[in-house]
C-alpha positions in Angstrom: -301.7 187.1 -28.3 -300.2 187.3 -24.9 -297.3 185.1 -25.5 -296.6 186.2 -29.1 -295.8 189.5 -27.7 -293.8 188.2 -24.5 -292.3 184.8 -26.4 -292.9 183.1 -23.9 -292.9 185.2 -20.9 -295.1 185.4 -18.0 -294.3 189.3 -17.8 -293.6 192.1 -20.0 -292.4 195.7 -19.5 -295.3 198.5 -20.7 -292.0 200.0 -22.6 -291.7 196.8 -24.5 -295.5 196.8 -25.3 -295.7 199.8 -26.5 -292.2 199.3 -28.5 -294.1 196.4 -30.3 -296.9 198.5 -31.1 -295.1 201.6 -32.3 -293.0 198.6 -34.8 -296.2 198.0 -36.6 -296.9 201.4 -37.2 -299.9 201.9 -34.6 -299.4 205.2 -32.4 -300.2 205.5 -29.0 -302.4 208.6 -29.9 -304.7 206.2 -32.2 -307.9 206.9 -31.0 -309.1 203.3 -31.6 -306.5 202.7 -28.7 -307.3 205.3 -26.3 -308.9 202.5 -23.8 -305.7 201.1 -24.0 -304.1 203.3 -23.6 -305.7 204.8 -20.3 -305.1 201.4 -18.9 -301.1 201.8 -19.5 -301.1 205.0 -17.9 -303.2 204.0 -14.6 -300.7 201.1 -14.8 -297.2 203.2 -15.1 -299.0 205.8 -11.9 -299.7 203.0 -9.4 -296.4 200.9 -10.3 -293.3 201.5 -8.4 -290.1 201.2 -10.5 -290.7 199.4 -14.3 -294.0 199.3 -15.1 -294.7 195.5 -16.0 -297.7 193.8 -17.8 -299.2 190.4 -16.8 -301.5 188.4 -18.4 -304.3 190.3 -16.4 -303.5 193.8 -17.0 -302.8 192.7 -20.9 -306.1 191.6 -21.1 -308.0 194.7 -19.4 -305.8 196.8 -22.2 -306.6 194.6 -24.9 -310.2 193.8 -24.3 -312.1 196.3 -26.6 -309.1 196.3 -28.9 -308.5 192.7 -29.7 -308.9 192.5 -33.6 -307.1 195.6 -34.4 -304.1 194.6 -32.2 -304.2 191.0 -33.1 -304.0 192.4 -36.5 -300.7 194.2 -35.9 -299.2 191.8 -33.9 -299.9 188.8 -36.2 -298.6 190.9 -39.4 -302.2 191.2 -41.3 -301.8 194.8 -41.6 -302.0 196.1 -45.6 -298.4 196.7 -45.0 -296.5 193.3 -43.0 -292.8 195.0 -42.3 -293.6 198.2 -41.4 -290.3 199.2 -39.9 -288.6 197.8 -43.3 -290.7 200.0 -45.8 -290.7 202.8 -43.3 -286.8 202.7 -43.8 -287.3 202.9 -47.3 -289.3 205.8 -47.3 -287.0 207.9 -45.2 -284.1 207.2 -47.7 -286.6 208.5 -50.1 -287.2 211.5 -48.0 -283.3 212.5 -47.9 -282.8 211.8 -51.5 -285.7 214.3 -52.4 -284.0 216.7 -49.4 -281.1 217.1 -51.6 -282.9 218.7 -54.6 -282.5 222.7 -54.6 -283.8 225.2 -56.8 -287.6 226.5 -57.2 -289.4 229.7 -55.7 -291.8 229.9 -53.0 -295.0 231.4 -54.2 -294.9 235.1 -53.6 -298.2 236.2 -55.0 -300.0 235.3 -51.7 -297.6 237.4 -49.3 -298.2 235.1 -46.3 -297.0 232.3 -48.4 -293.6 234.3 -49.0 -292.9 234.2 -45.6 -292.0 230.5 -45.5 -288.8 228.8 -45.8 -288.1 227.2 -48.9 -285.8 224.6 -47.0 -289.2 223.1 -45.0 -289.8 219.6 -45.8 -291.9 217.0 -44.5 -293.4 213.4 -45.4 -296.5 211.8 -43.6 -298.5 208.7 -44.5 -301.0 207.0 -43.2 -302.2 203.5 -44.9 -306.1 202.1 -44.7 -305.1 200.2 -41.5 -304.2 203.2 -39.6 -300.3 202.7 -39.8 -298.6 206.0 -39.1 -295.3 207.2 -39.8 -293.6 211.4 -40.5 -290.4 212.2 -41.3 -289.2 216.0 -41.5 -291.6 219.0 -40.8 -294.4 217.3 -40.4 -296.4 219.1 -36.8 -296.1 222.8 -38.8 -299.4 223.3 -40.2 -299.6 225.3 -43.9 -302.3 225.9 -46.2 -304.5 223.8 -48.4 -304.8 226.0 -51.0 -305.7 224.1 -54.6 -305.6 220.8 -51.8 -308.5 221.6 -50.6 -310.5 221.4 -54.4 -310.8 217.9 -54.8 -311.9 218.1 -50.9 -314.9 220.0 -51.0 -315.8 218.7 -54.7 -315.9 214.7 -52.8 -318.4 216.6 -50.2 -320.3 218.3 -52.7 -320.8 215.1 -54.9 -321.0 213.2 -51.6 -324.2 215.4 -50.4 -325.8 216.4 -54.0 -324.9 213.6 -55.8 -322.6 213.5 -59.7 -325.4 214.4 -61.8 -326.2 217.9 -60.0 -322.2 218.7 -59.5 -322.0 217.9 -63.2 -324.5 220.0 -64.5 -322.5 223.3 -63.2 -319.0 221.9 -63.8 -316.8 219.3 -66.5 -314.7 216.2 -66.0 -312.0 217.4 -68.6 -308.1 218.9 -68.5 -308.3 222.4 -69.6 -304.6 222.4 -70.5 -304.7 225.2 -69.4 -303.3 227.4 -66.5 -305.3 226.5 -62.9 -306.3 230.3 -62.7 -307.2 231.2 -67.0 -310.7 233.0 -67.9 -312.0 230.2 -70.2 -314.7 228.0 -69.8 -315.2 224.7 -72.2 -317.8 224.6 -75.0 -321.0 224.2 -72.9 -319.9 227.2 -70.8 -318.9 225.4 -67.7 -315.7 224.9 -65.9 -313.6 222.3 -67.4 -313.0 220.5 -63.9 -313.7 221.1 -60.2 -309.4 221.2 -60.2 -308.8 225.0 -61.8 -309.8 228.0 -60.1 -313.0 228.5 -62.3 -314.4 225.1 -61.2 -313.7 225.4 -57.3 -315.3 228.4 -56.9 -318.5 227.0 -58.5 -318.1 224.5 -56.1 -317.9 226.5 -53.5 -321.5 227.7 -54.1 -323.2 224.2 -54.1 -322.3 223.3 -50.6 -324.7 224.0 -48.2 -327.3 225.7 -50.4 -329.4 228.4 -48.7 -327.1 228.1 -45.4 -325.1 232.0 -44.0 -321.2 232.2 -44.2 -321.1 230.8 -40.6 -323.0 227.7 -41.3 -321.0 227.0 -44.8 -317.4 227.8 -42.9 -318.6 225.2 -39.7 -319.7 222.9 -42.5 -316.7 222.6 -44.1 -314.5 222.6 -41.3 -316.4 219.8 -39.2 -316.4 217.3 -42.4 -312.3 218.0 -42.9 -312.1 217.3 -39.1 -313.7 214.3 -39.7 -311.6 213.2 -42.7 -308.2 213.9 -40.4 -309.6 211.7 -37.9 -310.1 214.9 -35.3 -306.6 215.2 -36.1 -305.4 219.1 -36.7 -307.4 221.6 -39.0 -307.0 225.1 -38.5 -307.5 228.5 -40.0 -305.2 231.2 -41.0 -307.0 234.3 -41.0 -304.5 236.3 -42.2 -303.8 234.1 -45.4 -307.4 234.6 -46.1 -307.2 238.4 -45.5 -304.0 238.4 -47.5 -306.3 236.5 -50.3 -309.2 238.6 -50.7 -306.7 241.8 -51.1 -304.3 240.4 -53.2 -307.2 238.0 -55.5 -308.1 239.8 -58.3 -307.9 237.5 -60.9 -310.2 234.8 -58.8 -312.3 238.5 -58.2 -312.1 238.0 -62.7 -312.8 234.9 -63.0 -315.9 235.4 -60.2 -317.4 237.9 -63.1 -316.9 236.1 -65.9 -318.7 232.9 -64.7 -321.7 235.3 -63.5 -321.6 236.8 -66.8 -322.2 233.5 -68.2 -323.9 232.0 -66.0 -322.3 229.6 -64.6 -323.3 229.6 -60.4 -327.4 228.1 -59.8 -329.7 230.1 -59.3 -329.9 233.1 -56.3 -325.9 232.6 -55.8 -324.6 235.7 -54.3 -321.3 235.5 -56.4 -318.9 237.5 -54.1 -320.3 235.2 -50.8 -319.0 232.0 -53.2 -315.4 234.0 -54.0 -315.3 234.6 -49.8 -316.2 231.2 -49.3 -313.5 230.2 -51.9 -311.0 232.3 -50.3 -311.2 230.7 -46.7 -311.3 227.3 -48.0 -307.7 228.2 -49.6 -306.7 229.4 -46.2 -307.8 226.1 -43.9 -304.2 225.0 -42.0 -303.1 221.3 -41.7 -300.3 219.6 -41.1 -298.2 217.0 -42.9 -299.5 214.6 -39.9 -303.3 215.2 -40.4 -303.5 215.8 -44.3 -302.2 212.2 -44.8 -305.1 211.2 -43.0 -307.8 212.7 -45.1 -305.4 211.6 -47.9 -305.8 207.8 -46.6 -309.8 208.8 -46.1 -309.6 208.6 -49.6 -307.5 205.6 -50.1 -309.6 203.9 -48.0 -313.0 204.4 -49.9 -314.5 207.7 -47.5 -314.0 205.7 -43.9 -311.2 207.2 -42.1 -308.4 204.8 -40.9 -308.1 205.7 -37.5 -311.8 206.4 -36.5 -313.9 203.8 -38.9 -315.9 206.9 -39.7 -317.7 206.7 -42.7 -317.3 209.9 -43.9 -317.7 210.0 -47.8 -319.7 207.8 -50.3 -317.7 205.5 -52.8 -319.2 207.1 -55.4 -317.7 210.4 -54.2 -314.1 209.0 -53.3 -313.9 207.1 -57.0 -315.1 210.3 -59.0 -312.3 212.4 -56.5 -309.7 210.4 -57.3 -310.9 209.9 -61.3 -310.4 213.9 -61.7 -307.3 213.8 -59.3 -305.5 211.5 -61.8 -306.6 213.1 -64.9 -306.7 217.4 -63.6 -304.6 217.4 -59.9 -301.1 218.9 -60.7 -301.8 222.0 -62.8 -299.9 221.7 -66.3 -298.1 218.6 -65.1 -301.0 216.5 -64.7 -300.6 214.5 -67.4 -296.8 214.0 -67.0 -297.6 212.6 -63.3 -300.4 210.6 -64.6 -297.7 209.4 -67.2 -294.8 208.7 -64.3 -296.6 208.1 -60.9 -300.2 207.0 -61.8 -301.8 208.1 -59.0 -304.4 210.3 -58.0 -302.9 213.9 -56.1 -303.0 217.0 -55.9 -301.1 220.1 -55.5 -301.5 223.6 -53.9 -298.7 226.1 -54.0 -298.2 226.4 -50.2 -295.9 223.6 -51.2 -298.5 220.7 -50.4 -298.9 217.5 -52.4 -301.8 214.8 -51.6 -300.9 212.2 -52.9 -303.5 208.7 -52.3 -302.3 205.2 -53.3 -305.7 203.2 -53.3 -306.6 200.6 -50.9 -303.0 200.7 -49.7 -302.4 204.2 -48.1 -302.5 208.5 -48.2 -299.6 210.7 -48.5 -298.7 214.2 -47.5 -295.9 216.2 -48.4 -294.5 219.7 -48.4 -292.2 222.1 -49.1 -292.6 225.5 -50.1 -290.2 225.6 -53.2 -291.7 225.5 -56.4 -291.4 224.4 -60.1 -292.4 226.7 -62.6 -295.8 225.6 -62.8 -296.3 225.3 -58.7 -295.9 222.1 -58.0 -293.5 221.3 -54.7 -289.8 220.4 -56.1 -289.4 217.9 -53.3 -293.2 217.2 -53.5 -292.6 215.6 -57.1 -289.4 213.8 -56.8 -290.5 211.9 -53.2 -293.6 210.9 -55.6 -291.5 209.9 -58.8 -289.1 208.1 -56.8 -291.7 206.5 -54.9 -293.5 204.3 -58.1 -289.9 203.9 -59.1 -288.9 201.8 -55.7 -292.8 200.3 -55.3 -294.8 199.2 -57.8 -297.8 201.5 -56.7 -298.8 202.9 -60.0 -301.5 202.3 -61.5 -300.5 200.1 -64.3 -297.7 198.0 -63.0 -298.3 194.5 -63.3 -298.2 192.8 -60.4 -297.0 189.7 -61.4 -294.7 190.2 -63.9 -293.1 193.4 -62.2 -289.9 191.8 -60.6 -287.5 194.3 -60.0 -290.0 196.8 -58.1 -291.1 195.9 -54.6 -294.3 195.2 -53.0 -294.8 196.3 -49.4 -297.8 194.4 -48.8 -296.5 191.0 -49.4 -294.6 189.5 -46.7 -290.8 187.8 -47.1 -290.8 184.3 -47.1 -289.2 184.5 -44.0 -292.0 185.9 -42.4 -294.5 183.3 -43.6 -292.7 180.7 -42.4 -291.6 181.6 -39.0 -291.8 179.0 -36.4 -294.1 179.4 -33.4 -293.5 178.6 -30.2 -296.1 176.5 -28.9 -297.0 179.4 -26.6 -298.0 181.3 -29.6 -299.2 178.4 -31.3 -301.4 178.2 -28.3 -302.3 181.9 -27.9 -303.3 182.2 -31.7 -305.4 178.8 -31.6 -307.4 180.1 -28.5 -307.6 183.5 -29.8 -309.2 182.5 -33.1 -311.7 180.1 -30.8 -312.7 183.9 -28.9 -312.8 185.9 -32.5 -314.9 183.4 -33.9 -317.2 182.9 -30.8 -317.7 186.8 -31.0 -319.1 186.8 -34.5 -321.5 183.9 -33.9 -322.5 186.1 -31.4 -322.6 188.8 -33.1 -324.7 187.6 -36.0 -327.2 186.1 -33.8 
C-alpha cells in the first residue's frame, strides 16, 4: 500500500498523503481516521522543514486503519473516481445557482430572516466519501426533515405494527398542514403535520420533556456521526406563538382520538415544535441522509444506529409522501426517497450508494427549495440513480460506481504489484484470525 501511494518511492511528503486521501473523498476529520491522524500531527510537530513519511511512520498511521484506506487507495470505494463525479456535481451545483424566483417562508418569522440567495450541496456516500459545495457549515432548521427522522426511531424502538395502528402509509393529496384524517380516523402518513405530531407522542412513552428532547437529540447525533446538531430556541419560541393551526390540528386529533392513551396533547404539540426547530448543517444532514442510504449504520462511525426494517419503511413513505403536493411528480422524475422542510432543506438518500443535503431558503409555491428540486432533477438526468433506470440498457446516463476501463486496466509497478500481493497475505491472515 506503501508504494502504491509513493510509486515507487522510499519517502513521501505528509502533504502528498493526505492529498491522496482527500482525492478519494476521505476527510482528515473522519473519525475512523483520527489515529491516523494523531500520528500525522505528532509527525508535522517533531519534523523540521517538510514533514516526510517512511515506510515506518506509514505503517504506525495506517495500522488500525488498513482496510478502510486500502479501500480508497485501491479504488473499491462505492464511488471509484471520486474527484471526476465530484466535478460533475459542482457543475450541477452552479447550474441550479442560476435559478431565481421563489419566496422564503415567512409564516415562521425566524425563517424570514434568511437570505433567499444561500445555497449549499453536501453528500456523503455509504463509504464515508465526503464532499460540500456552497453554504454548507451554516446550520438551518429541520423542519418537515425531521418527520421521516423521528418516524425511523419510532418504528426502530416500537416496531411497524404499533406505529401503524395510530398512523397510515397513504398520500393525503392533500396540503402537509389540512384538518383531515383518512377513513379509519388516523393520519394518512407520518409526512403531514397530522401524522408527525402523533409521532411525536410514541417516542419515549411515559418519559418528561427533558428525557424525550435528550432522546431525540442523542439518536440524531448519532445519525450525523457526532457531526453538528443544534437547537434554535428562538425558532421554537417563534413556533409555539405563531402555530395555531398545528395548535388545530392538536384538537382535532384529541377529539378523535387519535394520540394512545394518557397523552398529554399539548406536551406532544411542544414536543413537535422543538423537533421542527433542531439546527444542522448541509455537512451533517447528509450524513444522517447516508445513515439511511446505508441501511441505519452511519458511514463514518459503523454505528448501527437504525434497524433495516425501520430505514426500508422510511424510505417506502419518503418516496411515496416526502415533498408535500409534489411528491408524486418527484417520485415520477427523480425516484428517490426525500424529503423537504421549508427552511429550504431537501434530504435526499440514493440507496446503497450515498445521502444528500441541500438548501436554500427560496421556495416554490408548495415549499419545496427551488434550487433544492432542480440539483435533484438534474441529478437522475446526468446519473442513472433513479429508481427504475435500467442498468444495462441505460447508455447515455452515467454510472459513478463503475470504473473507466482505464482504470481497470492500469499497469502496476511491480512495487505495487508487490505491496498489494503482501497486503492481501496480512488481510487474509487477519480474518483467519479473526474467525478463530
Amino acid at each position: 500500500l506503501f508504494y502504491t501511494i509513493t510509486q515507487g518511492e522510499e519517502k513521501i511528503s505528509v502533504a502528498r498523503f493526505l492529498a491522496a486521501l482527500k482525492s478519494t473523498g476521505l476527510l482528515t476529520s473522519d473519525p475512523r481516521l483520527r489515529d491516523c491522524m494523531r500520528q500525522i500531527h505528532q509527525a508535522i510537530q517533531e519534523s523540521v522543514g517538510t514533514a516526510m513519511m517512511d515506510q515506518e511512520l506509514f505503517r504506525k498511521c495506517v495500522g488500525s486503519n488498513i482496510v478502510l484506506l486500502t479501500q480508497a487507495i485501491q479504488r473499491k470505494f462505492i464511488i471509484p473516481d471520486f474527484e471526476s463525479f465530484t466535478s460533475l456535481i459542482n457543475h450541477l451545483y452552479y447550474n441550479a445557482q442560476a435559478q431565481k424566483g421563489g419566496k422564503v417562508a415567512n409564516y415562521i418569522p425566524q425563517l424570514a430572516k434568511f437570505s433567499p440567495d444561500l445555497w449549499g450541496v453536501s453528500l456523503c456516500t455509504v463509504d464515508g466519501q465526503r464532499h460540500a459545495i456552497g453554504e454548507t457549515d451554516m446550520p438551518f432548521c429541520l423542519q418537515s426533515c425531521v418527520k421521516p427522522l423521528e418516524y425511523a426511531l419510532a418504528v426502530h424502538e416500537s416496531g411497524t405494527e404499533l406505529v401503524h395502528k395510530y398512523v397510515g402509509k397513504e398520500p393525503s393529496g392533500l396540503k402537509f398542514n389540512k384538518l383531515y384524517l383518512d377513513e379509519e380516523d388516523k393520519p394518512h402518513n407520518p409526512m403531514v403535520n397530522a401524522g408527525a405530531i402523533v409521532i411525536s407522542s410514541l417516542l419515549k412513552p411515559g418519559s418528561n420533556k427533558a428525557e424525550k428532547f435528550d432522546f431525540m437529540m442523542d439518536y440524531l447525533k448519532r445519525m450525523a456521526g457526532r457531526e453538528y446538531v443544534g437547537f434554535s430556541n428562538a425558532t421554537f419560541q417563534s413556533e409555539k406563538e405563531t402555530g395555531d393551526r398545528n395548535y388545530a390540528i392538536g384538537y382535532y386529533l384529541k377529539e378523535k382520538r387519535c394520540f394512545p392513551s394518557g397523552v398529554d396533547m399539548m406536551a406532544a404539540l411542544d414536543f413537535y415544535f422543538q423537533l421542527c426547530s433542531i439546527e444542522v448543517t448541509c455537512e451533517s444532514g447528509s450524513v444522517m441522509a447516508a445513515t439511511l442510504a446505508n441501511g441505519g449504520i452511519c458511514p463514518i462511525t459503523g454505528e448501527r444506529v437504525l434497524s433495516a426494517e425501520a430505514v426500508r419503511n422510511t424510505l417506502s413513505l419518503m418516496h411515496s409522501c416526502g415533498m408535500y403536493d409534489f411528491s408524486g411528480q418527484f417520485a415520477f422524475h427523480v425516484g428517490l426517497p426525500a424529503k423537504s422542510g421549508v427552511s429550504g432543506a431537501v434530504l435526499l438518500v440514493v440507496p446503497n450508494i450515498m445521502g444528500v443535503m441541500c438548501w436554500s431558503p427560496a421556495l416554490d409555491r408548495v415549499g419545496n427549495s427551488i434550487r433544492g428540486i432542480h440539483f435533484c432533477q438534474e441529478l437522475v438526468s446526468l446519473f442513472n440513480f433513479h429508481n427504475y433506470d435500467n442498468l444495462r440498457h441505460f447508455a447515455k446516463k452515467l454510472d459513478p460506481r463503475r470504473q473507466t476501463g482505464h482504470e481497470r486496466v492500469r499497469p502496476q509497478t511491480k512495487f505495487q504489484s508487490h505491496s498489494v500481493n503482501k497486503l492481501n497475505t496480512v488481510v487474509f491472515n487477519m480474518m483467519i484470525r479473526h474467525a478463530s
